[in-house]
N, C-alpha and C positions, 0 to 999 in steps of 0.2 A: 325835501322841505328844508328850509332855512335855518331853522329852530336846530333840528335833526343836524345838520352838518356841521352846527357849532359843539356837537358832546362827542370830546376824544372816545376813539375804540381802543379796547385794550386787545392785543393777544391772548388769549391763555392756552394753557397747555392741556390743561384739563377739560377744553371743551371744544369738538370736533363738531363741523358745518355737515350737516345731514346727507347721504350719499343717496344717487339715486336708486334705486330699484330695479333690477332686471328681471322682465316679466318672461315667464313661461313660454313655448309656442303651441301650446294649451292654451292659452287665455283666451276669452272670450266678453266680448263687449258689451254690458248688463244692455236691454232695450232702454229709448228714450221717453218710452214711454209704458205706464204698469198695465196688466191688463184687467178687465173689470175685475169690480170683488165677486167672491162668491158668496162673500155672507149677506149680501144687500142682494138676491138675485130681483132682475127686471121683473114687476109687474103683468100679470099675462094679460090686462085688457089697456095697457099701455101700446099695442098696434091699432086698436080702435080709432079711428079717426072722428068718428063723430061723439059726442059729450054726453047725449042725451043716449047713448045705447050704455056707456061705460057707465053711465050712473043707473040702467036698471037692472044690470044685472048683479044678481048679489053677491060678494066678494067671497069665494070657496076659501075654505082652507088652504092655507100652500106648503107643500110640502118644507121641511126647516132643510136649508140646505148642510151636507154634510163633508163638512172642510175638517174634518181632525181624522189624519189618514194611518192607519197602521201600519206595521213595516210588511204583514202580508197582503197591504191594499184594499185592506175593507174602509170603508170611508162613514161616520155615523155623526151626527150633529152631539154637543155637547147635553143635549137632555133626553138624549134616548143614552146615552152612554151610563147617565143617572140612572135613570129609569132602569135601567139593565142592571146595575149595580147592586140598586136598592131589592127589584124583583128577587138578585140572586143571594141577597144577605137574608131577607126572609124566608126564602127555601133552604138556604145551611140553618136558622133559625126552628122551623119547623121540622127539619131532620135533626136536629141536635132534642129538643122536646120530645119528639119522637123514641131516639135511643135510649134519652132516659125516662123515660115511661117503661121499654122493656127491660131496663135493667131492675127499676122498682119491682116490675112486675117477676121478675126472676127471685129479686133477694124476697119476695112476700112467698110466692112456691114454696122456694128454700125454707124461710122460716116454718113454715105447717110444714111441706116434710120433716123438718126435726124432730117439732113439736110430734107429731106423728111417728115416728121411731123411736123418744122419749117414753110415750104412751101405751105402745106394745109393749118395752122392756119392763115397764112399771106402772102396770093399769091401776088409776085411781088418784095415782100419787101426785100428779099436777091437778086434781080436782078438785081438791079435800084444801082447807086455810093452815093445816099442821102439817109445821112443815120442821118438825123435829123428830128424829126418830127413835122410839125408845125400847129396846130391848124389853120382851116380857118373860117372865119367870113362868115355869108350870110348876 
């Protein structure tokens, strides 16, 4: 451009022209083209060729496809992964309720055994509202 070759270049020392890259003999050529998604899968009454069959029958359910893959290879769609999540937080939930329900129930045992060894050693004396003890003279 004309404009372009009338602005002096300067040297500088401090900045170096980008070098090229030498690649691998690993390397590998991405395709030119991507392959379908899996989160959009095809329609199953999409091979139907006539209009009037695809609009009578009724649209089932479709399975959600499951593109978020594990590193052991299980592959689960992101609302069953919820869904798992949440099932597993209310069963540690209900086993957490649980434990402490037996532990209440432990420390209430406990307390009547006490009370109950209290009662042997000193029958009466938790029954009675005098609860001062007074020496009697004969």
């Amino acid at each position: 451009h004309h404009l372009l070759a009338q602005l002096p270049l300067t040297v500088s020392p401090f900045l170096s022209l980008p070098a090229a890259t030498t690649l691998p003999y690993t390397y590998k050529q991405l395709p030119s083209t991507l392959p379908p998604s899996v989160v959009d899968p095809i329609p199953a009454n999409a091979n139907t060729t006539d209009p009037s069959q695809a609009q009578s029958q009724p649209q089932a359910p479709q399975a959600k496809p499951a593109y978020v893959i594990s590193s052991s290879g299980h592959a689960a769609h992101p609302d069953d992964i919820i869904a798992s999540c949440r099932a597993l937080q209310a069963h540690l939930l209900g086993m957490e309720q649980e434990a402490k329900r037996k532990v209440e129930q432990w420390e209430e045992r406990r307390r009547e055994a006490e009370l109950a060894e209290k009662r042997r050693v000193a029958p009466g004396w938790l029954d009675e509202n005098v609860r001062l003890l007074v020496p009697e003279r004969k």
